[in-house]
C-alpha positions as CSV (number, residue, x, y, z in Angstrom):
1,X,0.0,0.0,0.0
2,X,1.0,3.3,-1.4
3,X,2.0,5.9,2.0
4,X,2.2,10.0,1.0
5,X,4.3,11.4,3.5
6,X,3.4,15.4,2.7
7,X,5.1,18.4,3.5
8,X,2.3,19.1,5.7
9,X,2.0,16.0,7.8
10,X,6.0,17.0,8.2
11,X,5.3,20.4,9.3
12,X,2.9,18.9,12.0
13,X,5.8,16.4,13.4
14,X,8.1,19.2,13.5
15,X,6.2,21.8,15.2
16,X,7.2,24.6,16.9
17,X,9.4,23.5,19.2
18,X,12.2,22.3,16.5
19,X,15.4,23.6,18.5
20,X,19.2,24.0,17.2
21,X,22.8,23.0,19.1
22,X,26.1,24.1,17.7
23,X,28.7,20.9,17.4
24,X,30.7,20.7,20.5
25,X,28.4,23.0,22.8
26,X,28.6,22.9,26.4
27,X,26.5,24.9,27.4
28,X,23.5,22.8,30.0
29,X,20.1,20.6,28.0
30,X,18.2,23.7,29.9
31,X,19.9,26.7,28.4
32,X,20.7,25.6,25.1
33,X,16.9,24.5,24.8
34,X,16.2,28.4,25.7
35,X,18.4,30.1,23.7
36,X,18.6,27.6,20.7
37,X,14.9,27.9,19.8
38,X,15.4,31.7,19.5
39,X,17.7,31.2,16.2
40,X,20.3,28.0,15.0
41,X,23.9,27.9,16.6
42,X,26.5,27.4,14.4
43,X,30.0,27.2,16.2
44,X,33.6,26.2,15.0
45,X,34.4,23.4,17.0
46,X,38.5,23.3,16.5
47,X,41.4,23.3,16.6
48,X,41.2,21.3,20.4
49,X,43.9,22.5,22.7
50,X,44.6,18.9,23.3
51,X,44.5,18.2,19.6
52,X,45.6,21.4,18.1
53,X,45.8,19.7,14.9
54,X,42.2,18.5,14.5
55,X,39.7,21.3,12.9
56,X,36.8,19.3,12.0
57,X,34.1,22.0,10.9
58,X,30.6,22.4,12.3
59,X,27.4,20.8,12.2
60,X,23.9,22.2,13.0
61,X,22.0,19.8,15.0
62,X,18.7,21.5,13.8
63,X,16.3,19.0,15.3
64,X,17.5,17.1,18.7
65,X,16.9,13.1,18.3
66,X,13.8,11.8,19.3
67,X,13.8,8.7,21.4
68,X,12.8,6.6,18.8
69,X,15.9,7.7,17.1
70,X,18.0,4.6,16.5
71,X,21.3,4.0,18.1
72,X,24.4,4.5,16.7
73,X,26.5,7.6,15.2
74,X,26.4,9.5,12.3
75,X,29.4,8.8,9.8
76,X,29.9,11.4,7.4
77,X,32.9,13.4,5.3
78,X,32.9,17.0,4.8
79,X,34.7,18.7,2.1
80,X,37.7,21.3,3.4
81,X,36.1,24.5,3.4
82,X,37.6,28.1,5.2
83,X,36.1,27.1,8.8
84,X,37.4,23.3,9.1
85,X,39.1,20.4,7.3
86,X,37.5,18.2,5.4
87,X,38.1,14.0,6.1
88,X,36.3,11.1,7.6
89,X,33.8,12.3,10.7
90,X,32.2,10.4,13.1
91,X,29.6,13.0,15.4
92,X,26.7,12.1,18.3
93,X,23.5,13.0,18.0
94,X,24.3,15.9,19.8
95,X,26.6,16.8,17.0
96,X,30.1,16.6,19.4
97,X,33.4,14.4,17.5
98,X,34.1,10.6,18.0
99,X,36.3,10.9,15.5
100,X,37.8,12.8,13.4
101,X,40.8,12.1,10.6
102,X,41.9,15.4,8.5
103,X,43.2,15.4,4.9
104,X,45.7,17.4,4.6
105,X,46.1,17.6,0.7
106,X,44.5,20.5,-1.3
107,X,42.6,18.3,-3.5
108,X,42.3,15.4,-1.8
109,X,39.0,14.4,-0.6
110,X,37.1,11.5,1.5
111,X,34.0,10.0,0.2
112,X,31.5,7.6,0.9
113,X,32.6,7.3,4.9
114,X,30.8,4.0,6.5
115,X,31.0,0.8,8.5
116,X,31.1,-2.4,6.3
117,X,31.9,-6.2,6.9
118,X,35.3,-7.2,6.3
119,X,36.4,-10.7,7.2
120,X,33.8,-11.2,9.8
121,X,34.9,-7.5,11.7
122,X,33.0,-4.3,11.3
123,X,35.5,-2.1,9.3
124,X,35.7,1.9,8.2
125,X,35.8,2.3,4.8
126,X,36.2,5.3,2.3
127,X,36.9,6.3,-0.7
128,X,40.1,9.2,-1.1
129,X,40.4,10.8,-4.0
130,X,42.4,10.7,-6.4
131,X,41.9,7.2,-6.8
132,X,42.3,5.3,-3.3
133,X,40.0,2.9,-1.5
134,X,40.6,2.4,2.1
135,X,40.0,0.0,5.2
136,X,40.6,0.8,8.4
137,X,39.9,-1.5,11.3
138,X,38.2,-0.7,15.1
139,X,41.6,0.6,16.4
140,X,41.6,3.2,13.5
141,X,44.9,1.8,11.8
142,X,44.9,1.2,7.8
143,X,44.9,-2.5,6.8
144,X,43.9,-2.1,3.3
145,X,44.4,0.7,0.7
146,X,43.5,-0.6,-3.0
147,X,43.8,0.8,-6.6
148,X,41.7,0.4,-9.6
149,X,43.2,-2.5,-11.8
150,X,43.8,-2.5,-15.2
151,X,46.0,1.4,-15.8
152,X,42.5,2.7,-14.8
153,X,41.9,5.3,-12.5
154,X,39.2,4.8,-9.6
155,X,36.0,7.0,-9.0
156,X,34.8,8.1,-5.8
157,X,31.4,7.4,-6.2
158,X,31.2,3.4,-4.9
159,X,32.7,1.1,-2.6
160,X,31.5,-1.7,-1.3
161,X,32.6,-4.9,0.1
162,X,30.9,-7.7,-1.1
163,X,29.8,-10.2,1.2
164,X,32.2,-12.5,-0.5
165,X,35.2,-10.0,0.7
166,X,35.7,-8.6,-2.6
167,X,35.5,-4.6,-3.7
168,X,33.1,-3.2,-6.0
169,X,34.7,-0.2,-7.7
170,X,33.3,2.5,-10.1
171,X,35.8,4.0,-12.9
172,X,34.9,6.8,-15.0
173,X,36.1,6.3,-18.6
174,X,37.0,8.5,-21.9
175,X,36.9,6.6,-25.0
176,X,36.7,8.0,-29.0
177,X,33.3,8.1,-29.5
178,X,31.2,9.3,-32.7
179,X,28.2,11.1,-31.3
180,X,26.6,12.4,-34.5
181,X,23.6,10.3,-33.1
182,X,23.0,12.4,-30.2
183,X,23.9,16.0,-31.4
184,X,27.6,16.1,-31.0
185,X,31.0,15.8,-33.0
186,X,32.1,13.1,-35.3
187,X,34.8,13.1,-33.6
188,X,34.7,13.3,-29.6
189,X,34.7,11.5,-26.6
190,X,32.1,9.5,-24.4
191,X,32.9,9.0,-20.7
192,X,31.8,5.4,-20.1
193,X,31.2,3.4,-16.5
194,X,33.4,1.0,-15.2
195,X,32.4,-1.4,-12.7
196,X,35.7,-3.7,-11.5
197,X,35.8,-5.9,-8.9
198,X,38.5,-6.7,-7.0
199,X,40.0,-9.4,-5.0
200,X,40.9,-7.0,-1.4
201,X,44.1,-9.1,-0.9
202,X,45.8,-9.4,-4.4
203,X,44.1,-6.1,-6.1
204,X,43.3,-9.0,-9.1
205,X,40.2,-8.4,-11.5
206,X,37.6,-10.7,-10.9
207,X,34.9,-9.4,-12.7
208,X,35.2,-5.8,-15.3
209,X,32.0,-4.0,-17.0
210,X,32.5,-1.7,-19.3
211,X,28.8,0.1,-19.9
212,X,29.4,1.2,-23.7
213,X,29.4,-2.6,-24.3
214,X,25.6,-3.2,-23.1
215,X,24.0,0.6,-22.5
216,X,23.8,2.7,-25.8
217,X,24.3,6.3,-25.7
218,X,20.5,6.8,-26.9
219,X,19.5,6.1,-23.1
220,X,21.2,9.1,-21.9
221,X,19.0,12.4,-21.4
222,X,22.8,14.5,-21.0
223,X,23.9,16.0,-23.9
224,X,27.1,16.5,-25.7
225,X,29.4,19.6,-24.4
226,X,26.5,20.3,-21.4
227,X,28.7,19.1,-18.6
228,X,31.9,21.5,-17.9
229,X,33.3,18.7,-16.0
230,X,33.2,15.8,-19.0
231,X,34.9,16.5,-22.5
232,X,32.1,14.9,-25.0
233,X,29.2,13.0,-23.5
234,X,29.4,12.1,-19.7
235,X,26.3,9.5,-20.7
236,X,25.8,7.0,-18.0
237,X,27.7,8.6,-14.5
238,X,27.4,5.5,-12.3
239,X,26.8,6.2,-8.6
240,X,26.0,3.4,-6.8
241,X,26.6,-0.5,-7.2
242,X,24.7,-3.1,-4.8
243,X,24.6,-6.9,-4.8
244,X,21.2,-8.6,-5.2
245,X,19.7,-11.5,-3.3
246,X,20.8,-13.6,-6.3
247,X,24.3,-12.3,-6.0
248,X,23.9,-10.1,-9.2
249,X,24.5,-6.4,-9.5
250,X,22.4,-3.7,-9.2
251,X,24.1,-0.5,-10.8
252,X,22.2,3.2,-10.1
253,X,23.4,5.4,-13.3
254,X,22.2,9.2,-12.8
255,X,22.5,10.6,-16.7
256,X,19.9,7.4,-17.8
257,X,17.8,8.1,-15.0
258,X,17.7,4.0,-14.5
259,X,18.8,1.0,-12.7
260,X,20.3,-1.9,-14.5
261,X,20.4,-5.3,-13.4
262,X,23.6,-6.6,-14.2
263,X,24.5,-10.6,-14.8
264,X,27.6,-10.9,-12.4
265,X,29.4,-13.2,-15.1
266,X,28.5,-12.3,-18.6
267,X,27.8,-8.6,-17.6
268,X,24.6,-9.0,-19.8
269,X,21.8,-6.4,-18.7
270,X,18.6,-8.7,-16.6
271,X,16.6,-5.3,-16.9
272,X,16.3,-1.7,-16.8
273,X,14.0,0.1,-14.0
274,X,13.2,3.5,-15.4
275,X,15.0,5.7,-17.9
276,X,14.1,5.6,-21.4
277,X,13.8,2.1,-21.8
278,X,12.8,0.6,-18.6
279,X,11.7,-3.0,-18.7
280,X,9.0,-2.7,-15.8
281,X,5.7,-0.3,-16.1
282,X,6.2,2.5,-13.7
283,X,3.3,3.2,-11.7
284,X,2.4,6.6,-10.7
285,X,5.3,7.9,-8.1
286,X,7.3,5.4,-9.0
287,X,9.4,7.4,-11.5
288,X,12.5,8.8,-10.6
289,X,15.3,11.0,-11.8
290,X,19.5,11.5,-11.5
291,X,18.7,9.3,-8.9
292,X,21.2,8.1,-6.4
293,X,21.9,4.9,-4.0
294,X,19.6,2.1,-5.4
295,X,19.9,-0.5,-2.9
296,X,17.9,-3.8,-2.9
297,X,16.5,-4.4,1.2
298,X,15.8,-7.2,2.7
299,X,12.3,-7.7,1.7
300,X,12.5,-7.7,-1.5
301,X,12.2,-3.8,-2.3
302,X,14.7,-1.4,-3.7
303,X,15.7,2.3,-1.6
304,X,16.6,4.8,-4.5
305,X,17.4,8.6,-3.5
306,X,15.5,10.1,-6.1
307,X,17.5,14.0,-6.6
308,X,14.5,14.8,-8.1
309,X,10.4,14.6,-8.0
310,X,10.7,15.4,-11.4
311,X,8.6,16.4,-14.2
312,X,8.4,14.4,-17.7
313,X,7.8,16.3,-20.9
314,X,8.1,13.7,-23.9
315,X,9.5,11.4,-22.0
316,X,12.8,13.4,-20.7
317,X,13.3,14.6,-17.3
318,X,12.7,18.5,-16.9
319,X,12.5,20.5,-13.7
320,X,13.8,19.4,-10.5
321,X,10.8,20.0,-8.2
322,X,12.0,18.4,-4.3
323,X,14.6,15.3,-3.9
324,X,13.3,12.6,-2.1
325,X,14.0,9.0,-0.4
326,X,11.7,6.3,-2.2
327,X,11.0,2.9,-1.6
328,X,9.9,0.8,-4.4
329,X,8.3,-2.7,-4.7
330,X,9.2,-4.5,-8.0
331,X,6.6,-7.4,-9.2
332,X,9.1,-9.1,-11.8
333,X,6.3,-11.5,-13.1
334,X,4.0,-8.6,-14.1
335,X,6.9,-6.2,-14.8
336,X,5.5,-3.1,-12.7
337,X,7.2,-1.1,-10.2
338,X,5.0,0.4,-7.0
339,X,5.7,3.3,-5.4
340,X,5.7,1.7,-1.6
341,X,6.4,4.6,1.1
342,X,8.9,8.0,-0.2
343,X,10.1,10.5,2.6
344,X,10.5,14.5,1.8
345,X,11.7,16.8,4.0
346,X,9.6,19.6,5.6
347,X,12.2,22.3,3.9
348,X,11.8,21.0,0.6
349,X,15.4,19.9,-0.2
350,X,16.5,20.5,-3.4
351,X,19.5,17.9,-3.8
352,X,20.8,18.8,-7.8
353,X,23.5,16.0,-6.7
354,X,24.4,13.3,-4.2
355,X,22.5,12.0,-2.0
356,X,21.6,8.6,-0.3
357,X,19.3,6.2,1.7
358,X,19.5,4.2,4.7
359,X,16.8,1.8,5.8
360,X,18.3,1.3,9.5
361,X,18.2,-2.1,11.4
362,X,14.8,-0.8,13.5
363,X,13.0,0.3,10.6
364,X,13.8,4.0,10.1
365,X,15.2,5.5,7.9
366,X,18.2,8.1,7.6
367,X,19.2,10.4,4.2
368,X,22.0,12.2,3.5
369,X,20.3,14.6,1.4
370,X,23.4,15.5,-0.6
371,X,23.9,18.9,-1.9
372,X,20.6,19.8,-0.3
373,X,23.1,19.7,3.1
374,X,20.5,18.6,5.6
375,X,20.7,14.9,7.2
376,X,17.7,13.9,8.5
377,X,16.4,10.3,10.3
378,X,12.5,9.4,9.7
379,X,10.0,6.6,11.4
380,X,9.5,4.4,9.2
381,X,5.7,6.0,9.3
382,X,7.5,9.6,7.9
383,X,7.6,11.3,11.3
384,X,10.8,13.4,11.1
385,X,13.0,12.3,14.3
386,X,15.9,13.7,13.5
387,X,18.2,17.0,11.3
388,X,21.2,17.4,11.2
389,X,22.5,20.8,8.8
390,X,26.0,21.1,7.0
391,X,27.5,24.5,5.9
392,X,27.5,24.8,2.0
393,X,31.4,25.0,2.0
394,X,31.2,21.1,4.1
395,X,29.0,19.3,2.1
396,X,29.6,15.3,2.4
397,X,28.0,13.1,-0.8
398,X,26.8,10.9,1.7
399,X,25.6,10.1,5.6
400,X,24.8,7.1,7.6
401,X,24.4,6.2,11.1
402,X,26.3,2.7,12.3
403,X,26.5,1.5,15.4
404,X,30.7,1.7,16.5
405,X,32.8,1.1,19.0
406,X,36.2,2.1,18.3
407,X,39.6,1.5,20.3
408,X,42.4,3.6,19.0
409,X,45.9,2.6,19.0
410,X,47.7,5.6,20.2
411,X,47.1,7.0,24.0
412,X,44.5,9.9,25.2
413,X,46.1,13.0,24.8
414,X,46.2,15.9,27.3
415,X,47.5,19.6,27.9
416,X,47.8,21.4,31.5
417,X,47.8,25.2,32.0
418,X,48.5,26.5,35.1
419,X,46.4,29.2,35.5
420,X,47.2,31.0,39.0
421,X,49.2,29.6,41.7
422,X,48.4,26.0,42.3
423,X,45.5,26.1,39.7
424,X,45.9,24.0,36.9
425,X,43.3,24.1,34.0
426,X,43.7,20.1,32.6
427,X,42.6,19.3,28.4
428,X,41.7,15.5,28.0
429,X,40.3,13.8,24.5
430,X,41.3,10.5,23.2
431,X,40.4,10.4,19.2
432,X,37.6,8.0,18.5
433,X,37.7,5.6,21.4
434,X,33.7,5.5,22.6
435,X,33.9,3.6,25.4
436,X,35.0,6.5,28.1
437,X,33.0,7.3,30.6
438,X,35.3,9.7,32.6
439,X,38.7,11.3,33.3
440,X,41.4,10.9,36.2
441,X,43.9,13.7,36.8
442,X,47.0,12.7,38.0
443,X,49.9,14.6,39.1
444,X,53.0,14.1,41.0
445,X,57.1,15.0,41.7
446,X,57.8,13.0,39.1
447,X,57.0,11.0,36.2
448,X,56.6,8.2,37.9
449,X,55.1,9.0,40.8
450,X,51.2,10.4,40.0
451,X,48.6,10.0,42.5
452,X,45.1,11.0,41.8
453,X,43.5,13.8,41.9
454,X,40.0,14.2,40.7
455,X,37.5,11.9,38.3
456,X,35.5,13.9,35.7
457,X,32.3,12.4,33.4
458,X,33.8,12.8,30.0
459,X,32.4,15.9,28.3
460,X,32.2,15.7,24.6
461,X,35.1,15.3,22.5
462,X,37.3,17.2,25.1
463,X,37.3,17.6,28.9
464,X,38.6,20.2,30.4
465,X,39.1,20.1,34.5
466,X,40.2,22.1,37.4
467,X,42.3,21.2,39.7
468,X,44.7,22.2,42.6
469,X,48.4,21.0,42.8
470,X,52.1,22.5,42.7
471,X,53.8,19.2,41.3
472,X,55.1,19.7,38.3
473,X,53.8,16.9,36.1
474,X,50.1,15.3,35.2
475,X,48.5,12.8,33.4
476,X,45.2,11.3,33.1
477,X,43.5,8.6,32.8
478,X,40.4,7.3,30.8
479,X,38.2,5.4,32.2
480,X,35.4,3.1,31.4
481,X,31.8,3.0,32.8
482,X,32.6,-0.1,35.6
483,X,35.7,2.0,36.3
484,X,38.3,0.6,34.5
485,X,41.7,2.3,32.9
486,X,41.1,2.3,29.1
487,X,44.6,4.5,28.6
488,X,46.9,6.9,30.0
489,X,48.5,9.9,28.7
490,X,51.9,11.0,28.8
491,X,52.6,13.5,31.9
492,X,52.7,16.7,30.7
493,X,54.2,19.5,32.3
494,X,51.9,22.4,33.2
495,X,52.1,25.5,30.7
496,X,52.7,29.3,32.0
């Protein structure tokens, strides 16, 4: 059964009240409540004094989670911008850092930040441009970075671990191409989609498609010289690749508006779902466009974001009216796809690119709304439950919420200031490890000789504390919720 999830029934969930909280505030639930619903706090949240080289930029928490909100954090990777790094970012739902890792490269950027399954372990995985695919494990240390195969060079858009262990890639391709048959030169170029997938250990091919070979260029609705970023025809841009129940692919391609099933050994198309020349009837709200994410759940349906409720004149895709998550329900005897349940914001985003969908483990839902910048978590019914707001210059393709517990291999980190006689102002964080639960200052004669001083709750990415002593080095220790000592810092002497 079809479910419209309107702009108006959103408005309702919302209400009023909707209240904003600036990454990293401190400020008490009472306070912020007061002054956040007067306008939305948006604070720089770095660089840490204990990790003066971390400057992850802000997020605008613009509506608080809802306890039906499901567990877990929110994984996403903001492009570099004038008020914070860009890199792989792990917030709360109260927008403060887990974890943050910085590129430091001008052009380099992270993409496509989640958990996945490798051997058995959840693992973080990315995709670093130019060109790199990487794996990091639960203690935040790199145990695989791959390359495309074959003198190609990798895309950004997809990467997935199979369940089989293996890596789905995407590659972006310029061959020679006549395109006298869709308006263009004699003598130009197409930019074709790759899909390759690798063996994780060995970097071998297992499997290459090459999309000119099965996807003509008469399914496209771009058009030659449109696209500043493409020489030629940029005809097919795939940006998503999923496995289906049958262990064939499932390949999202934005400038034919469709969904190819692809046979995992011969590469031959199964069928097309929308576009041009889709193989199933698309019942009304079914029909998408530059679509993003197509992802086959576990009851049968597919997840598609769809950038765009879009109008059709003549059977091409014309305005961009709102961007949307969709759910769709495919009867493969009868060939007809069903609009099942979509989700729209109550702001109307406008997502011209990126974008995704995640149908969490409890039913909801959360989208990364692309270049629309809000992330947002639904019921399952539509009731928003949860928005999140990027600046323009931070945008991140994608979002997701994972459950994570990370353990990092290096030790907490910590600063002392002495601010006035024997007062000594303490900065505490330990990058990425969830489990702390508070902070013990230590200090002593000598390094070796620390006694304890205070225990603090842990307060967001960093803790700062007060204490009284004239010996001349701390530490600290963090601690778990039974009580236990997770790590220790080095002892630091106290700064003027």
């Amino acid at each position: 059964m079809r479910q419209k999830f309107t702009r108006r029934r959103f408005l309702s969930a919302v209400g009023a009240g909707a209240t904003y909280l600036a990454l990293a505030s401190t400020v008490g639930c009472e306070l912020a409540e007061r002054i956040s619903r007067a306008k939305p706090a948006t604070t720089s949240v770095g660089p840490f004094r204990s990790r003066p080289d971390l400057s992850p930029p802000a997020v605008e928490v613009a509506k608080r989670a809802h306890e039906d909100t499901a567990p877990g954090y929110i994984f996403v990777a903001p492009e570099k911008g004038d008020s914070g790094q860009g890199g792989s970012l792990i917030i709360d739902n109260k927008g403060q850092v887990i974890w943050f890792r910085p590129l430091w490269g001008t052009h380099e950027r992270a993409v496509n930040f989640e958990v996945q399954t490798y051997r058995g372990e959840p693992v973080l995985t990315w995709a670093e441009t130019p060109g790199d695919y990487v794996i990091f494990d639960s203690s935040y240390r790199e145990i695989v970075r791959l390359e495309a195969a074959n003198s190609y060079s990798g895309d950004h858009h997809e990467f997935l671990i199979s369940p089989q262990d293996t890596a789905l890639i995407t590659i972006y391709n310029a061959v020679p191409q006549d395109l006298t048959s869709v308006g263009g030169s004699r003598y130009s170029v197409a930019i074709q989609g790759i899909v390759q997938e690798l063996d994780i250990e060995t970097g071998d091919v297992l499997f290459e498609w090459h999309s000119l070979e099965h996807v003509g260029l008469d399914e496209s609705y771009s058009k030659p010289g449109e696209d500043a970023d493409y020489p030629g025809i940029d005809y097919l841009h795939i940006n998503s690749i999923d496995v289906d129940h049958d262990s064939n692919l499932l390949i999202s391609a934005r400038k034919t508006s469709a969904v190819y099933k692809i046979e995992r050994n011969s590469g031959e198309v199964i069928w097309r779902l929308g576009g041009k020349k889709s193989d199933f009837e698309m019942a009304p709200g079914a029909r998408f466009a530059y679509q993003h994410d197509a992802r086959r759940l576990p009851d049968g349906t597919i997840s598609i974001f769809d950038n765009g409720t879009t109008v059709f004149h003549n059977g091409f895709p014309e305005a961009i009216e709102e961007s949307r998550a969709i759910v769709l329900e495919l009867d493969e005897e009868r060939m007809r796809a069903s609009l099942v349940r979509e989700y729209t914001h109550p702001d109307k985003q406008q997502a011209d690119a990126a974008g995704n969908m995640q149908v969490l483990p409890n039913g909801n839902v959360f989208v990364g709304w692309g270049r629309g910048l809000a992330i947002s978590e639904f019921s399952k019914g539509g009731e928003l439950l949860f928005d999140d707001r990027l600046q323009p210059e931070n945008r991140s393709y994608k979002a997701f919420r994972f459950s994570w517990s990370g353990y990092p291999s290096d030790r907490p980190a910590a600063v002392a200031e002495r601010t006035s006689g024997e007062e000594v102002r303490v900065y505490a964080s330990w990058n990425g490890a969830t489990e702390v639960e508070s902070w013990e200052v230590l200090a002593g004669p000598r390094v070796g000789q620390l006694k304890s001083l205070v225990k603090v709750p842990r307060d967001g990415f960093e803790t700062s504390m007060t204490v009284r002593t004239s010996d001349p080095y701390l530490a600290v220790h963090a601690k778990d919720r039974w009580g236990r000592v997770l790590g220790t810092s080095k002892a630091v002497e106290p700064r003027s």
